[in-house]
N, C-alpha and C positions, 0 to 999 in steps of 0.2 A: 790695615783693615778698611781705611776708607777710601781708597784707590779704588775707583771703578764701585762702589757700594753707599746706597742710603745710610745718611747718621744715624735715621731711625735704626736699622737692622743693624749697625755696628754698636750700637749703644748696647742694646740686649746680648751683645756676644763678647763684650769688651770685660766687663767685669769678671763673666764665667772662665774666659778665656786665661787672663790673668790669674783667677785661683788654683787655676790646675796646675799654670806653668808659672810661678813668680817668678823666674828668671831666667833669664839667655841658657844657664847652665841647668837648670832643669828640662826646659826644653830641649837642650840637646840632648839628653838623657833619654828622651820621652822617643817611646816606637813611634814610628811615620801614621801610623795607623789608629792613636790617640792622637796626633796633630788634625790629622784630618775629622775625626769623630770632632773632636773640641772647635773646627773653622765648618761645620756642618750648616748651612744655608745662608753663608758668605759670596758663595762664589768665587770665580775666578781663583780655582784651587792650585793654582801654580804658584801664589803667593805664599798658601798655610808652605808648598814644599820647601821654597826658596828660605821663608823666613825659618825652614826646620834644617837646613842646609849652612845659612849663615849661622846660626847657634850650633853646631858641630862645628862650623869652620873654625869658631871662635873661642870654641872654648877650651879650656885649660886643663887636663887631669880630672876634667869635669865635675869638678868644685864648684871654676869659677869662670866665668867669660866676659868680659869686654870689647867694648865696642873702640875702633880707633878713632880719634877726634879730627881726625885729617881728610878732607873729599875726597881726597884721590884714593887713600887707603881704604875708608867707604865702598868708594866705587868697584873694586876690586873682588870684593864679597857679593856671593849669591843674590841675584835679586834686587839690587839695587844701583841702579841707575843716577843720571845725575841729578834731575831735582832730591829725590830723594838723600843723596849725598849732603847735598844743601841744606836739607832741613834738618837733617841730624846734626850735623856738623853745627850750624847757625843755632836752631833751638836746644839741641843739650849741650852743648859744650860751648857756645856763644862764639863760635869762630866767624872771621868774615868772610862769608860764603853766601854768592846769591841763589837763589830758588826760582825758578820759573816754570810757576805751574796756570793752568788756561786762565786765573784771570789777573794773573801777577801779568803775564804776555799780554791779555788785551790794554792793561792800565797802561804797560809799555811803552806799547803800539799807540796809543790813543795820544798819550800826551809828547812823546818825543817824534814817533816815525808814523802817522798815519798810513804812510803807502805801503809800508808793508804786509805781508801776509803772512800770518804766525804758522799758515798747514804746508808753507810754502821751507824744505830746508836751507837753504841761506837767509834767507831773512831769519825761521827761527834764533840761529845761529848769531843773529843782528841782536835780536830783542835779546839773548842773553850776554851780549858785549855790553850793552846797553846797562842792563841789571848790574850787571858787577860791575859798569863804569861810576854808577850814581850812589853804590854802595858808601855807607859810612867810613868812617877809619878805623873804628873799633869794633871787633865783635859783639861785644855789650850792647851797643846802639844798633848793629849789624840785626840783632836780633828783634828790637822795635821794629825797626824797618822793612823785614821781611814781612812782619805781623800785618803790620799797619797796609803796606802795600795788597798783601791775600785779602784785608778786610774792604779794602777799599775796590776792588774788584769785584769782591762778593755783597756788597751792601748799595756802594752809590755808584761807579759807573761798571753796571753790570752790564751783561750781554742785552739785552732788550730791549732795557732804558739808561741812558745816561743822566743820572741827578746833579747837572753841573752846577745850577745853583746851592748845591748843599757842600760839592764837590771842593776842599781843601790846597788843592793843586790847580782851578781852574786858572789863574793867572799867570802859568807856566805850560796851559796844556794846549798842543796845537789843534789839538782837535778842536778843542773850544772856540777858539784864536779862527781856524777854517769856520767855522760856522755862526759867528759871526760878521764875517767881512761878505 
């Protein structure tokens, strides 16, 4: 729900949204036509289909559905691409899988490769060698890390202003390191 939509608006739909449909298998139960009722001023209603598409893809005699803990098996399913592989994978089932979402890529970019350009496809491609080169060893810590990298993107060296005196990594970052010398 928060792909492309304000916290604010997904906060108000996130609880509703959840008591109609508590689970993957009731949601695949559910007509397309209550999905869409219940994702009603979300937007970008490819998402309410995709995520009404994965919960039939997944589910079982329709009791029950699970989700697979594997990126690549993720990947496979309706609607979900690779960060999002990532983050499933990473934050529910603690796998070591990175995530690169815009400002997991700028922190990237900033501290390992400045020349890069994230809109650019090979470089993306760079910034996500990158991610899963500096990833930990364990999924458990796999999961810190992704945390802590999305916070640090969204909090201190945002797109706007970079807070590098507050900045945790500034003595590894070359951005830093460039503007300085």
């Amino acid at each position: 729900m928060l792909q492309q939509t304000q916290v604010s608006r997904v906060l108000l739909k996130y609880g509703e949204f959840l008591e109609r449909f508590p689970t993957l298998a009731s949601l695949a139960r559910a007509r397309p036509a209550r999905v869409m009722e219940a994702w009603a001023g979300l937007g970008y209603y490819a998402r309410a289909r995709n995520l009404h598409r994965l919960a039939r893809t997944v589910a079982v005699g329709g009791d029950t559905a699970t989700l697979p803990d594997d990126a690549a098996a993720l990947r496979s399913l309706p609607g979900i691409g690779e960060y999002t592989a990532g983050a499933v994978a990473s934050f529910a089932f603690e796998r070591r899988e990175a995530l690169v979402d815009t400002n997991v890529a700028r922190v990237v970019r900033r501290v390992f490769a400045p020349d890069l350009d994230a809109t650019r496809g090979s470089d993306r491609r760079t910034i996500w060698f990158v991610a899963r080169a500096i990833l930990p060893r364990t999924g458990r810590a796999t999961y810190v890390h992704n945390q802590a990298l999305m916070e640090l993107g969204a909090l201190i060296c945002t797109a706007r202003v970079r807070h590098c005196d507050r900045c945790p990594v500034r003595a590894v970052c070359a951005t830093y390191e460039a503007d300085r010398s």
